[in-house]
N, CA, C and O atoms as CSV, one atom per row, in Angstrom:
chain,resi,resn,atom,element,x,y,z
A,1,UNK,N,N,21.465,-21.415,37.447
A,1,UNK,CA,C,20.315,-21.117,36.624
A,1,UNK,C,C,19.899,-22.392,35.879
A,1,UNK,O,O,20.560,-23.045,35.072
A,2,UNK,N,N,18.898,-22.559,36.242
A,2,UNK,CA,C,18.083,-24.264,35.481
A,2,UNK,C,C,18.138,-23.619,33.913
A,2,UNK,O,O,18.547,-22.501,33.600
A,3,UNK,N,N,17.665,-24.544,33.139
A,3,UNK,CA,C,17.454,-24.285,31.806
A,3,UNK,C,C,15.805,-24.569,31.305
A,3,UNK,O,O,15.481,-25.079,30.232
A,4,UNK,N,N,14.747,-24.030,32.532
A,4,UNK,CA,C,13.791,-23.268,32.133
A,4,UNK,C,C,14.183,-21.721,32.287
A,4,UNK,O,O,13.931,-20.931,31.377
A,5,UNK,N,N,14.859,-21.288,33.570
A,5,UNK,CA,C,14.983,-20.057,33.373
A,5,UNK,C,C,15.393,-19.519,32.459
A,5,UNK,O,O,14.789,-18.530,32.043
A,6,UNK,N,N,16.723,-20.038,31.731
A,6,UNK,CA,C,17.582,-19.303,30.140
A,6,UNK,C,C,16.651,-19.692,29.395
A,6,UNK,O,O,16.863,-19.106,28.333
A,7,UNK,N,N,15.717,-20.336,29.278
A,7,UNK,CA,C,14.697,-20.515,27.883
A,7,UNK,C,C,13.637,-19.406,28.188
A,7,UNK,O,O,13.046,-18.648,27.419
A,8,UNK,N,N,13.567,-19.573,29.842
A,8,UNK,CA,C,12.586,-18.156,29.768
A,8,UNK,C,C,12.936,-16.735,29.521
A,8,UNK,O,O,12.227,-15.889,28.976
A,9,UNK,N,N,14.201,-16.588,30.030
A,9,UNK,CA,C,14.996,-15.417,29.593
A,9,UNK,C,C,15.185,-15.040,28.138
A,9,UNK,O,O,14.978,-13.914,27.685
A,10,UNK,N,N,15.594,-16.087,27.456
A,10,UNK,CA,C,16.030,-16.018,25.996
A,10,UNK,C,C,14.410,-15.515,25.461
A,10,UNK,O,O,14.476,-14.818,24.448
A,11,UNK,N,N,13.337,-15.697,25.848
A,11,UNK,CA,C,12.420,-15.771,25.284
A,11,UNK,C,C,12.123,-14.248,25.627
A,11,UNK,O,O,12.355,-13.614,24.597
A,12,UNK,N,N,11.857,-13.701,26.276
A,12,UNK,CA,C,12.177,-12.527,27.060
A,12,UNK,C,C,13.039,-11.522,25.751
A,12,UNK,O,O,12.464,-10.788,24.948
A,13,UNK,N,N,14.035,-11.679,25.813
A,13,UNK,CA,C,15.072,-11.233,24.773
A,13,UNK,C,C,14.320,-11.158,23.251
A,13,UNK,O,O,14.138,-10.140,22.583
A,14,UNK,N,N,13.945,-12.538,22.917
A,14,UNK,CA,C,13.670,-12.415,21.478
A,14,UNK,C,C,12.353,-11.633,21.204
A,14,UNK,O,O,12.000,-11.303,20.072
A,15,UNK,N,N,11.552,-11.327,22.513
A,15,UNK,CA,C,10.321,-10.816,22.378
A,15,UNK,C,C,10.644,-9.618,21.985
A,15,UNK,O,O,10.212,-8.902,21.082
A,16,UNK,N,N,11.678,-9.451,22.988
A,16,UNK,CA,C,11.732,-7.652,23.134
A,16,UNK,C,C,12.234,-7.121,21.521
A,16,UNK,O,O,11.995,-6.035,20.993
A,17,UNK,N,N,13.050,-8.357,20.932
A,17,UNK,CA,C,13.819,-7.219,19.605
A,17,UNK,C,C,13.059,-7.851,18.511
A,17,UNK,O,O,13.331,-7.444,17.381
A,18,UNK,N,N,12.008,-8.917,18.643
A,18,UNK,CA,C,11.216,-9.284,16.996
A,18,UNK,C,C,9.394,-8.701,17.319
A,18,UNK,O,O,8.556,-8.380,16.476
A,19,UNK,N,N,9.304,-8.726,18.359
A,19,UNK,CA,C,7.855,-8.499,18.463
A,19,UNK,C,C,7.301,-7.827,19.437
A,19,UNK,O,O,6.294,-8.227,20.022
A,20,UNK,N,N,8.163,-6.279,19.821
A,20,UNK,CA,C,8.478,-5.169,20.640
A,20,UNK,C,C,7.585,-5.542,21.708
A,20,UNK,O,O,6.396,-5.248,21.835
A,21,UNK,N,N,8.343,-6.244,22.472
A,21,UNK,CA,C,8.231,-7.017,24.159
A,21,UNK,C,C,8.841,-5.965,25.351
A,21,UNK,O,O,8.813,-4.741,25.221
A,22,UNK,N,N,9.131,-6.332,25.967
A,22,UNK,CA,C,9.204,-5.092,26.964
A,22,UNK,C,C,10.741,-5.277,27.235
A,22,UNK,O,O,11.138,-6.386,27.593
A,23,UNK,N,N,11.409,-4.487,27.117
A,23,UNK,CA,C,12.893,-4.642,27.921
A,23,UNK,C,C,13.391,-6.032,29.016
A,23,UNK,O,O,13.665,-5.777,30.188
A,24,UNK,N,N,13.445,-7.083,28.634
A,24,UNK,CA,C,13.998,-7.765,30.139
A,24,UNK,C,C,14.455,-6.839,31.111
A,24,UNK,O,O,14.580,-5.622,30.967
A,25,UNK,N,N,14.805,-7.856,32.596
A,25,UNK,CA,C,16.093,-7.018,32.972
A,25,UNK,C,C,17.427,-7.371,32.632
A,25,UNK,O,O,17.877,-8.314,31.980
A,26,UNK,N,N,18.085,-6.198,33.344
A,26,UNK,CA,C,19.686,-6.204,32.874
A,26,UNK,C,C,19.851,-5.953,31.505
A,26,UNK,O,O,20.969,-6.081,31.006
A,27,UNK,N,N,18.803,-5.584,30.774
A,27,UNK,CA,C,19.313,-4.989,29.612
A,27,UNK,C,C,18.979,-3.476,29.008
A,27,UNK,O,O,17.862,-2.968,29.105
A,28,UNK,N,N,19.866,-2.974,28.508
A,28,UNK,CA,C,19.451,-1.513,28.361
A,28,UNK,C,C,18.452,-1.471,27.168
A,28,UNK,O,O,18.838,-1.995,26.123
A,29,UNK,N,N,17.056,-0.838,27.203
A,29,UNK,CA,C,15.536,-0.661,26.338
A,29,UNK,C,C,16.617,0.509,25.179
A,29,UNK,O,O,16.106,0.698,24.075
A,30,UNK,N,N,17.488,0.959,25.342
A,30,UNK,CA,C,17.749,2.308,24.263
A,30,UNK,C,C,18.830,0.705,23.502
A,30,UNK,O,O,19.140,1.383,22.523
A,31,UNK,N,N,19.134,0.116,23.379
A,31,UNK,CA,C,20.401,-0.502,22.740
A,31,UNK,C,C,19.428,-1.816,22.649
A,31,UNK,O,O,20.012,-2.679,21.993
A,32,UNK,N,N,18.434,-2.156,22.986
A,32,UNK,CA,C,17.201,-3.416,22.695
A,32,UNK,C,C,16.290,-2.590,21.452
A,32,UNK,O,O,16.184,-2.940,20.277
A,33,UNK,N,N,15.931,-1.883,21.845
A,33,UNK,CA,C,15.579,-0.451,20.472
A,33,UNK,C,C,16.060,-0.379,18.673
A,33,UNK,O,O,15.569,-0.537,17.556
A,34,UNK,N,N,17.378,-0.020,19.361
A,34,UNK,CA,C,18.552,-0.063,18.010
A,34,UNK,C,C,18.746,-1.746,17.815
A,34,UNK,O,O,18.704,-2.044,16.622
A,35,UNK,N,N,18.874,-2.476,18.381
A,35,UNK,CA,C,19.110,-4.174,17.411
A,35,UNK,C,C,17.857,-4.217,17.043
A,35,UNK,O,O,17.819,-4.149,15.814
A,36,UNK,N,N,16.555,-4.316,17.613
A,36,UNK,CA,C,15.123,-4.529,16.964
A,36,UNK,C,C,14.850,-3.709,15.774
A,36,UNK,O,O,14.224,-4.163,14.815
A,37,UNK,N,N,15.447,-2.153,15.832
A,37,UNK,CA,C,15.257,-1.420,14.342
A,37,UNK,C,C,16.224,-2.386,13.191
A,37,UNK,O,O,15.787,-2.847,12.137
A,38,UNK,N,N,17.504,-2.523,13.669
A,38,UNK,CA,C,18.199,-3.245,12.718
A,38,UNK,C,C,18.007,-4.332,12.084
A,38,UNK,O,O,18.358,-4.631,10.943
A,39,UNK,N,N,17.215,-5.158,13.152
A,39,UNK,CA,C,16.684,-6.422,12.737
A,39,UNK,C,C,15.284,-6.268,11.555
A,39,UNK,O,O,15.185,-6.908,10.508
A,40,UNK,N,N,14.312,-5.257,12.072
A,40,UNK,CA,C,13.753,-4.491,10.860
A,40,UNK,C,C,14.108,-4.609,9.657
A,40,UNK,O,O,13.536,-5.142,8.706
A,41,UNK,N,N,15.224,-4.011,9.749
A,41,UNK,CA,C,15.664,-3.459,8.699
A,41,UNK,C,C,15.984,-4.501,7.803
A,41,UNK,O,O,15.412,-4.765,6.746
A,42,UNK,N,N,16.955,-5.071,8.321
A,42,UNK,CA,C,17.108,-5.825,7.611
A,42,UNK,C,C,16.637,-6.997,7.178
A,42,UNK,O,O,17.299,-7.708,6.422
A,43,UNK,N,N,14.962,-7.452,7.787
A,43,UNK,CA,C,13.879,-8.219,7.238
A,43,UNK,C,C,13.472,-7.356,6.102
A,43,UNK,O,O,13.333,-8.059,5.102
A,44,UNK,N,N,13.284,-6.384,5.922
A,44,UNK,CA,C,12.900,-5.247,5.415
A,44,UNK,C,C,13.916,-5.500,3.721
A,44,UNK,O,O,13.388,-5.526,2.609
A,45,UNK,N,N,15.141,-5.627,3.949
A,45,UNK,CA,C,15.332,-4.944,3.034
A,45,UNK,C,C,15.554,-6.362,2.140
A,45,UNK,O,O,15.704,-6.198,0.929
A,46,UNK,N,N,15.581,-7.589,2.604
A,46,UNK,CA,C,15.750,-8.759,1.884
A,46,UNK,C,C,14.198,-9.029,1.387
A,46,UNK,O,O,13.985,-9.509,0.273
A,47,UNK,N,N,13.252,-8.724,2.193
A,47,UNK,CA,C,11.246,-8.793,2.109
A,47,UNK,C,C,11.539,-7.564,0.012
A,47,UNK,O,O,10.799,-7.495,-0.969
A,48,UNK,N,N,12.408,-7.154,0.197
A,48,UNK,CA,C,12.037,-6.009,-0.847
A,48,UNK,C,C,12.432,-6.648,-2.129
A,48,UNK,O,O,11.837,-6.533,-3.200
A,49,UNK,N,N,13.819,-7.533,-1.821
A,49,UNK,CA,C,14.505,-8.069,-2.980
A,49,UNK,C,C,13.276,-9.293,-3.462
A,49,UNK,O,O,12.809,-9.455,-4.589
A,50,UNK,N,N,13.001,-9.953,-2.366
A,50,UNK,CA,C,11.845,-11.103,-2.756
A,50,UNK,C,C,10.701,-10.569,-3.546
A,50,UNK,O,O,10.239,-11.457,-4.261
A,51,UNK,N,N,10.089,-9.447,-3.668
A,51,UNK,CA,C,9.009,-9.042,-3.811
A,51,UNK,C,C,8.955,-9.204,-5.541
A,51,UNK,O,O,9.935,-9.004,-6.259
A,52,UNK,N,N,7.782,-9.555,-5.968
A,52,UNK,CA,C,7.980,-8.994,-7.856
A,52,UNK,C,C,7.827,-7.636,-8.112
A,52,UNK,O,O,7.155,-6.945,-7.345
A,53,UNK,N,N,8.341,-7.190,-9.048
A,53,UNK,CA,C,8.764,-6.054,-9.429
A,53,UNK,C,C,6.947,-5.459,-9.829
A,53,UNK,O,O,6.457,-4.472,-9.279
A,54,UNK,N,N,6.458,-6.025,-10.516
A,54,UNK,CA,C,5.212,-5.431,-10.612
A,54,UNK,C,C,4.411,-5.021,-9.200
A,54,UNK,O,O,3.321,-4.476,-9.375
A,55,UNK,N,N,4.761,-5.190,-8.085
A,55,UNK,CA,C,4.305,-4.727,-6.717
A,55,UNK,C,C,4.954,-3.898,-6.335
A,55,UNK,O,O,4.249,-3.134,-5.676
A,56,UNK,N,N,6.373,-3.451,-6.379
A,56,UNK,CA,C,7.221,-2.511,-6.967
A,56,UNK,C,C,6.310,-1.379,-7.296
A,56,UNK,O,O,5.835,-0.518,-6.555
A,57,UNK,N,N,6.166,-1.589,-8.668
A,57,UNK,CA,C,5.863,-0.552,-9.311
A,57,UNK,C,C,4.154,-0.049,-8.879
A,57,UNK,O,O,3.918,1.159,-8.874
A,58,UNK,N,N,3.388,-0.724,-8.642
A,58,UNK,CA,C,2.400,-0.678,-8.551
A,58,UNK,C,C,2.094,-0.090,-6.901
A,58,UNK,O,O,1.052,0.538,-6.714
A,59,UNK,N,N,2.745,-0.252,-6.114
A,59,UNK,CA,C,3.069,0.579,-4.562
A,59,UNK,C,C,3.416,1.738,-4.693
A,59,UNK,O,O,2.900,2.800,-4.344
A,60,UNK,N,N,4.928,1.318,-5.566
A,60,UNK,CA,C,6.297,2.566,-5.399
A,60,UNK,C,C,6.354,3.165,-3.758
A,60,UNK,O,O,6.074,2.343,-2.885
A,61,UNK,N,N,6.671,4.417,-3.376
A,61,UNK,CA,C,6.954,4.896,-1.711
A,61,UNK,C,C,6.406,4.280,-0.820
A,61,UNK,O,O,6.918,4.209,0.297
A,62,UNK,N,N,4.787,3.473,-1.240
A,62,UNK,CA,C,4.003,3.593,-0.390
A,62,UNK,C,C,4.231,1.791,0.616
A,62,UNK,O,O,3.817,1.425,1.716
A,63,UNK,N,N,5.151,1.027,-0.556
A,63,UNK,CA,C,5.655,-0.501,-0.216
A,63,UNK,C,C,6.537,-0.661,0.745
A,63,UNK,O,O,6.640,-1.803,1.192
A,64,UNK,N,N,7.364,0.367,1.296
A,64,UNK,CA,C,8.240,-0.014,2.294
A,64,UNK,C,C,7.290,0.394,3.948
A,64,UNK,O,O,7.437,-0.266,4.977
A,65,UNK,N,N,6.140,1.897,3.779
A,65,UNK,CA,C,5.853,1.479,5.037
A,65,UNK,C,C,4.668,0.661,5.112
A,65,UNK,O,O,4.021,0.933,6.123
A,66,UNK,N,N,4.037,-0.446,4.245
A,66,UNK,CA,C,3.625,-1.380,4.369
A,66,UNK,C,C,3.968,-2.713,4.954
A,66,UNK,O,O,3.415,-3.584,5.626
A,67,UNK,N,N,5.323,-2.446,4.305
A,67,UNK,CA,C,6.599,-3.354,4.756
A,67,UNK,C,C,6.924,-3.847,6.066
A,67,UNK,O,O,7.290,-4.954,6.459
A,68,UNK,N,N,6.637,-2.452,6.806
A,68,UNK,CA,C,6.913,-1.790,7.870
A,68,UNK,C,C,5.769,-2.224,8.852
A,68,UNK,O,O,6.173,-2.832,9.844
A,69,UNK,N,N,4.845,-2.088,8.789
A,69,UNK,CA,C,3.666,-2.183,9.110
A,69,UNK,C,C,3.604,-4.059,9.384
A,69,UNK,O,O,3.227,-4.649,10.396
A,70,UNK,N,N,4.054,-4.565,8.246
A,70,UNK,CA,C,3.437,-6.179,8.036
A,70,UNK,C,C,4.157,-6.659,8.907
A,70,UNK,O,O,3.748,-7.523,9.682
A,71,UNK,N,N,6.045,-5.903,8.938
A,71,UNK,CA,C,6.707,-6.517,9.701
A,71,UNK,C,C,6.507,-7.042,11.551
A,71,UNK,O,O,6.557,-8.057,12.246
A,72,UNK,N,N,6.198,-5.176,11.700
A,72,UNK,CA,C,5.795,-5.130,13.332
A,72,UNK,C,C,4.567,-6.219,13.434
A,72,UNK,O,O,4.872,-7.117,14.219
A,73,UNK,N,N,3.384,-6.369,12.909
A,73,UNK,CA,C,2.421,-6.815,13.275
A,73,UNK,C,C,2.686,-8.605,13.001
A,73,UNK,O,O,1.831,-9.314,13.531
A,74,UNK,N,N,3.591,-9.198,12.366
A,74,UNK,CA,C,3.725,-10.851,12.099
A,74,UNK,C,C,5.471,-11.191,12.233
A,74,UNK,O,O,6.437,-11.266,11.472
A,75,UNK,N,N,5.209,-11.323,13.557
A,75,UNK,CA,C,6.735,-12.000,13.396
A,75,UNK,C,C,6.840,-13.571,13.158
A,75,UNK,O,O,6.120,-14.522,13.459
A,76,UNK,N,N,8.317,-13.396,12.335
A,76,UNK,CA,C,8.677,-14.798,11.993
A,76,UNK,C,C,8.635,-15.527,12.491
A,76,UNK,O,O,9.209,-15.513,13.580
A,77,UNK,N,N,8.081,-16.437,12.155
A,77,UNK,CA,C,7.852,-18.181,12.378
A,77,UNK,C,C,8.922,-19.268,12.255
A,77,UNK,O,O,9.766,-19.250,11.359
A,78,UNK,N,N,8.867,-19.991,12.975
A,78,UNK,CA,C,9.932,-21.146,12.740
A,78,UNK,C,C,9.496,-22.267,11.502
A,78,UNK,O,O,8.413,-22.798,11.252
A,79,UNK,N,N,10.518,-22.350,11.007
A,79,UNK,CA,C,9.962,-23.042,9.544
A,79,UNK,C,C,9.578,-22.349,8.490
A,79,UNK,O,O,8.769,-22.866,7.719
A,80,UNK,N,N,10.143,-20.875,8.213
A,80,UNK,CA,C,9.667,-20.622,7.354
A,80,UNK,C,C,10.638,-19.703,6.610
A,80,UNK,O,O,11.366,-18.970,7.280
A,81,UNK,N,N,10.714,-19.683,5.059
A,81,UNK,CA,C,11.751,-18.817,4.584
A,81,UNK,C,C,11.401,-17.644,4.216
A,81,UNK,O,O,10.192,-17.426,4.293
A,82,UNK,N,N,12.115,-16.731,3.805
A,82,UNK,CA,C,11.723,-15.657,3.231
A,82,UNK,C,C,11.116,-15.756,2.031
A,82,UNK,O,O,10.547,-14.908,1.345
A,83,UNK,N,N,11.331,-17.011,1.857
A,83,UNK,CA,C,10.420,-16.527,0.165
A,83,UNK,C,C,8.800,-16.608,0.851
A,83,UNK,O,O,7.961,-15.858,0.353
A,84,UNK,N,N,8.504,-17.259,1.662
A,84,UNK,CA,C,7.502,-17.847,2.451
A,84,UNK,C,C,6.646,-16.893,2.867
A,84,UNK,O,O,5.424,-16.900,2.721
A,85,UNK,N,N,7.496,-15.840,3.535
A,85,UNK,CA,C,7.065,-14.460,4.351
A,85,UNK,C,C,6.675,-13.601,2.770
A,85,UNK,O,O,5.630,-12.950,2.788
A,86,UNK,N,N,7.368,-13.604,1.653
A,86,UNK,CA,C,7.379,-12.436,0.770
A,86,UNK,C,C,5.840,-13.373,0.049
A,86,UNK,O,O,4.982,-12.887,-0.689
A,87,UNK,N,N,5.878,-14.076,0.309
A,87,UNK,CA,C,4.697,-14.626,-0.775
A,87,UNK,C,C,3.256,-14.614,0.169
A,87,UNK,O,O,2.143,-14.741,-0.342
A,88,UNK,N,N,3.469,-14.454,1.506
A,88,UNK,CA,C,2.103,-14.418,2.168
A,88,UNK,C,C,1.706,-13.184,2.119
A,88,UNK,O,O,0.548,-12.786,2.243
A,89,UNK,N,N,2.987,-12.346,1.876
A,89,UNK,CA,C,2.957,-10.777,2.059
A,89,UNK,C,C,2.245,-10.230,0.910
A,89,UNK,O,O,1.261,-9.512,1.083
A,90,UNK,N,N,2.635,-10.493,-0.136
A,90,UNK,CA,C,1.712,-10.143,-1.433
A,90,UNK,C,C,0.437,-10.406,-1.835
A,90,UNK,O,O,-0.434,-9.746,-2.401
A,91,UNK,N,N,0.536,-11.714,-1.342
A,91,UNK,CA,C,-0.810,-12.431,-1.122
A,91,UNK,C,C,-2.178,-11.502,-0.124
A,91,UNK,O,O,-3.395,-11.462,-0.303
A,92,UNK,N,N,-1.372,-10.913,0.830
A,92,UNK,CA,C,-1.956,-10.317,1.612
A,92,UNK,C,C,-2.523,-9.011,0.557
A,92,UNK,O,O,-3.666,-8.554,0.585
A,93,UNK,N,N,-1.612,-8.641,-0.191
A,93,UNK,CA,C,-1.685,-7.374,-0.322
A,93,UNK,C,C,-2.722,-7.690,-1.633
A,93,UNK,O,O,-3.502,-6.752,-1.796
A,94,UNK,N,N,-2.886,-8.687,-2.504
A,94,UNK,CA,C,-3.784,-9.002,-3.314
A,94,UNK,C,C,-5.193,-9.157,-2.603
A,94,UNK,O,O,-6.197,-8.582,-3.025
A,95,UNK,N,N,-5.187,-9.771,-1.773
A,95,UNK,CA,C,-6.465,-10.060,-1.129
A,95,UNK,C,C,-7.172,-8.861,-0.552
A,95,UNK,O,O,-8.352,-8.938,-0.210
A,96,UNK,N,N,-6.245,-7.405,-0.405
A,96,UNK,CA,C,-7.071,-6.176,-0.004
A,96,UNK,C,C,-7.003,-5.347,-1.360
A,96,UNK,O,O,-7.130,-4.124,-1.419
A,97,UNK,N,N,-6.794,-6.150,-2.382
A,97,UNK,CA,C,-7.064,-5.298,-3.964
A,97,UNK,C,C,-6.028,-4.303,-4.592
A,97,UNK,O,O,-6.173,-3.503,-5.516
A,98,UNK,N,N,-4.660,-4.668,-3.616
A,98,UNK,CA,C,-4.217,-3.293,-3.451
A,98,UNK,C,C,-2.605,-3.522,-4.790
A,98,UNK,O,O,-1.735,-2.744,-5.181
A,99,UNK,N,N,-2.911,-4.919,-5.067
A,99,UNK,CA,C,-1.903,-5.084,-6.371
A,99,UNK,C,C,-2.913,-6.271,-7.343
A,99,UNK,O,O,-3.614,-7.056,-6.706
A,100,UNK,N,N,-2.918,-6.313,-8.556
A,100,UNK,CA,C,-3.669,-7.251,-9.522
A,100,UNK,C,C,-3.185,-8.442,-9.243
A,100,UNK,O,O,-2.031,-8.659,-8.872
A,101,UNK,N,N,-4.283,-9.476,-9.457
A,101,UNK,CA,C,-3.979,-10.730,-9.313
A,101,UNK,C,C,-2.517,-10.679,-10.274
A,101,UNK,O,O,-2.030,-9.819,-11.008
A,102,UNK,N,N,-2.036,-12.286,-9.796
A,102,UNK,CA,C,-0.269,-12.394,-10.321
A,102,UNK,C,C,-1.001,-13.325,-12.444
A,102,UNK,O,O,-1.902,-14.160,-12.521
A,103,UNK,N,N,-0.358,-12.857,-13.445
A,103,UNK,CA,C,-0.982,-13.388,-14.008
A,103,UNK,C,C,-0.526,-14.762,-14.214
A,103,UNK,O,O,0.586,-15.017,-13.752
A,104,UNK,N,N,-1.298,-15.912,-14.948
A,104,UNK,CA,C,-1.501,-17.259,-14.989
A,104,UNK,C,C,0.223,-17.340,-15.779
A,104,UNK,O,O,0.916,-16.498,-16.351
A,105,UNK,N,N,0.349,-18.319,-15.555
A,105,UNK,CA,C,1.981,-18.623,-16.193
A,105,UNK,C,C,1.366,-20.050,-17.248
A,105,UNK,O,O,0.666,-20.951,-16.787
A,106,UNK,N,N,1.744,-19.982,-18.464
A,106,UNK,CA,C,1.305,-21.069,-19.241
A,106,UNK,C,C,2.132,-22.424,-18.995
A,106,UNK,O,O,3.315,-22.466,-18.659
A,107,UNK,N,N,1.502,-23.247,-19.166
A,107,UNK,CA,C,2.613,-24.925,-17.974
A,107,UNK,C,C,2.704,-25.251,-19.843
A,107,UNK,O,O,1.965,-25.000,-20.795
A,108,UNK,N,N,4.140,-25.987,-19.649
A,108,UNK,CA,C,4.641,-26.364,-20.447
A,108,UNK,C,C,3.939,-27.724,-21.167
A,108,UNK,O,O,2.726,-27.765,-20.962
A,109,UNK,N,N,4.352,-28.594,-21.792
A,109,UNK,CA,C,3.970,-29.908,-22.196
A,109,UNK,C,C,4.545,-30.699,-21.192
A,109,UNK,O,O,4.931,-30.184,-20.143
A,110,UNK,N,N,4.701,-32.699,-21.557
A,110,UNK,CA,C,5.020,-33.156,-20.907
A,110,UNK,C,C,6.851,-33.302,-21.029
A,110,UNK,O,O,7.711,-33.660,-20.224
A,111,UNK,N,N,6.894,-32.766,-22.637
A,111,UNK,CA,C,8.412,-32.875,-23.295
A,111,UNK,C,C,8.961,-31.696,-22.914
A,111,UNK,O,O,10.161,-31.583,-22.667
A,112,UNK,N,N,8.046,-30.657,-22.834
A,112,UNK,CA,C,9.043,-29.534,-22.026
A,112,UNK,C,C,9.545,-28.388,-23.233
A,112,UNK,O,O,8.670,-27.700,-23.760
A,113,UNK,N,N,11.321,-28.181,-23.737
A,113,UNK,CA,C,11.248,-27.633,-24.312
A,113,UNK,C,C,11.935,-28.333,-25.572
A,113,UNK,O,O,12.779,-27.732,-26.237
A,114,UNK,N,N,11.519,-29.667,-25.871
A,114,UNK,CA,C,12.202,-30.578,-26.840
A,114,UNK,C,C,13.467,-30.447,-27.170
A,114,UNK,O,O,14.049,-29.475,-26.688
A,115,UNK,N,N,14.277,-31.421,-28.120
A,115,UNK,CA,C,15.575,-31.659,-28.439
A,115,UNK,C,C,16.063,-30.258,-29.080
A,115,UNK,O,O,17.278,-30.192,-29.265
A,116,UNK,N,N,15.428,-29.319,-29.383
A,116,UNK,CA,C,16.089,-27.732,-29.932
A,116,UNK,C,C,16.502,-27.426,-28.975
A,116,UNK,O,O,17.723,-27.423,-28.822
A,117,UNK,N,N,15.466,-26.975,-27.752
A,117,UNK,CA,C,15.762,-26.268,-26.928
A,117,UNK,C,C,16.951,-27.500,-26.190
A,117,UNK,O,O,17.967,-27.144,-26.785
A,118,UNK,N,N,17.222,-28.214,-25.644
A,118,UNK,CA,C,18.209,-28.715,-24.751
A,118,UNK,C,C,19.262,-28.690,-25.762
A,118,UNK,O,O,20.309,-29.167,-25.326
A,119,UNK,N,N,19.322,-28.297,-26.942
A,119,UNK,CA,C,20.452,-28.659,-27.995
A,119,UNK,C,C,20.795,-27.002,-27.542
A,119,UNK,O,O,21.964,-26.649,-27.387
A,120,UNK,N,N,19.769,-26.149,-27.374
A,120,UNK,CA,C,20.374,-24.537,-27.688
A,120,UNK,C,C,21.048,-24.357,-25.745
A,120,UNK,O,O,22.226,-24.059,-25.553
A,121,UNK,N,N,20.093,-24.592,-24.581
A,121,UNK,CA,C,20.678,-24.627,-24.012
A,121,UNK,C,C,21.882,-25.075,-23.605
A,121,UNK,O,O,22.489,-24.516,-22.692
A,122,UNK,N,N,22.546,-26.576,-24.512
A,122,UNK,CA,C,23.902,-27.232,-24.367
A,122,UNK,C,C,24.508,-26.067,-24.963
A,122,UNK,O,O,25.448,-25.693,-24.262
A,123,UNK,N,N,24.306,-25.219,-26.168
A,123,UNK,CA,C,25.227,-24.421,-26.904
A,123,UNK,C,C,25.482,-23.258,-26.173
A,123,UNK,O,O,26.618,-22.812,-26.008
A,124,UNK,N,N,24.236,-22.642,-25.631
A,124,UNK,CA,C,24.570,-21.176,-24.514
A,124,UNK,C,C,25.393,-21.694,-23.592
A,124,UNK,O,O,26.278,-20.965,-23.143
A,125,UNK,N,N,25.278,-22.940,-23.166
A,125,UNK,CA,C,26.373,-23.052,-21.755
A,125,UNK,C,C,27.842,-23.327,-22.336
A,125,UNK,O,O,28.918,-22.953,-21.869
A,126,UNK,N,N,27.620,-23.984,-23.331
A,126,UNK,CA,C,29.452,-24.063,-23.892
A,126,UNK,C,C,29.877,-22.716,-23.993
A,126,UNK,O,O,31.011,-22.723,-23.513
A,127,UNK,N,N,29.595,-21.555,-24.353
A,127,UNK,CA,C,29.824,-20.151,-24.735
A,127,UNK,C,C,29.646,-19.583,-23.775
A,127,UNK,O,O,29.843,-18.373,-23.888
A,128,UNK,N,N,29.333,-19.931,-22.784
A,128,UNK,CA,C,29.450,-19.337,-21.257
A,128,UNK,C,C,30.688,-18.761,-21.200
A,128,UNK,O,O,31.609,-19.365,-21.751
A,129,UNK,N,N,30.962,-17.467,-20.518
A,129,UNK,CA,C,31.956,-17.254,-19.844
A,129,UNK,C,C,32.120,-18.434,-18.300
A,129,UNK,O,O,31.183,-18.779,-17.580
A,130,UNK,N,N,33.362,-18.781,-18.171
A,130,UNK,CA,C,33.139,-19.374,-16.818
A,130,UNK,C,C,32.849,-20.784,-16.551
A,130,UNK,O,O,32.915,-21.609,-15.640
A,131,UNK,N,N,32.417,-20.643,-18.056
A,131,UNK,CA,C,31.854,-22.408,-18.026
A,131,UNK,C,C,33.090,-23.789,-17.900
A,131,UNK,O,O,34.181,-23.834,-18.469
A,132,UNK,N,N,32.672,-24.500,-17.261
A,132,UNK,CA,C,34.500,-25.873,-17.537
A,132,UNK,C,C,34.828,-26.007,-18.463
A,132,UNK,O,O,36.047,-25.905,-18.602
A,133,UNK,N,N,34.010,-26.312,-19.678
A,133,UNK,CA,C,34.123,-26.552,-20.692
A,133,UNK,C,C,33.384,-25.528,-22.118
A,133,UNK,O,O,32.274,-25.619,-22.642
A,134,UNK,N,N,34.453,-24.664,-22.384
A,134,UNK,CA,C,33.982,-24.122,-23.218
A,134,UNK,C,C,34.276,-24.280,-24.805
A,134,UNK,O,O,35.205,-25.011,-25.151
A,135,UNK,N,N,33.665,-23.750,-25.559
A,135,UNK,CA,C,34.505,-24.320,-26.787
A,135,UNK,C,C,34.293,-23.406,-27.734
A,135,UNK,O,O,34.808,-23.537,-28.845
């Protein structure tokens, strides 16, 4: 077997369980079925942890078969992370009105959060549980 055929095969394979392709041969469609649901799933259930909670709430039941929906119709891309997928996904879902724009986040100065704050953050991390150095 050359190694266009296993690239064509493999390709074959990944169709069938990310972007419901047709069974190759030699493989059983009922057990290509069950890994493609699983694989679902479990885009599914990490797509949920990424999501902000205000899309959450603002969906509730109706976010997982959206989920569902976004999944079958865009499969993953090379080069891209999940935060990548969860942020086009919302994006998507803003652009059909269906969650409020995300609101503006105020940008800091150029000093940031001055000598208090890096003095209070040095003090929360000494009092860390866990921390190397605690005191």
């Amino acid at each position: 077997m050359s190694r266009e055929d296993l690239a064509a095969r493999q390709a074959a394979l990944l169709a069938a369980l990310v972007a419901d392709g047709p069974a190759p041969a030699g493989f059983d469609p009922a057990r290509l079925a069950l890994e493609a649901d699983a694989l679902r799933a479990k885009r599914r259930r990490l797509l949920l942890r990424l999501i902000p909670a205000e899309v959450h709430e603002q969906l509730g039941a109706d976010l997982v078969a959206r989920i569902d929906g976004w999944i079958r119709t865009h499969a993953r891309r090379t080069g891209t992370s999940l935060h990548d997928e969860a942020t086009a996904f919302v994006d998507l879902l803003r652009a059909a009105d269906l969650v409020p724009p995300s609101p503006r986040r105020r940008r800091r100065g150029r000093r940031g959060r001055g000598w208090r704050g890096v003095r209070a953050m040095r003090l929360s991390w000494r009092v860390t549980p866990g921390s190397p150095h605690p005191r």
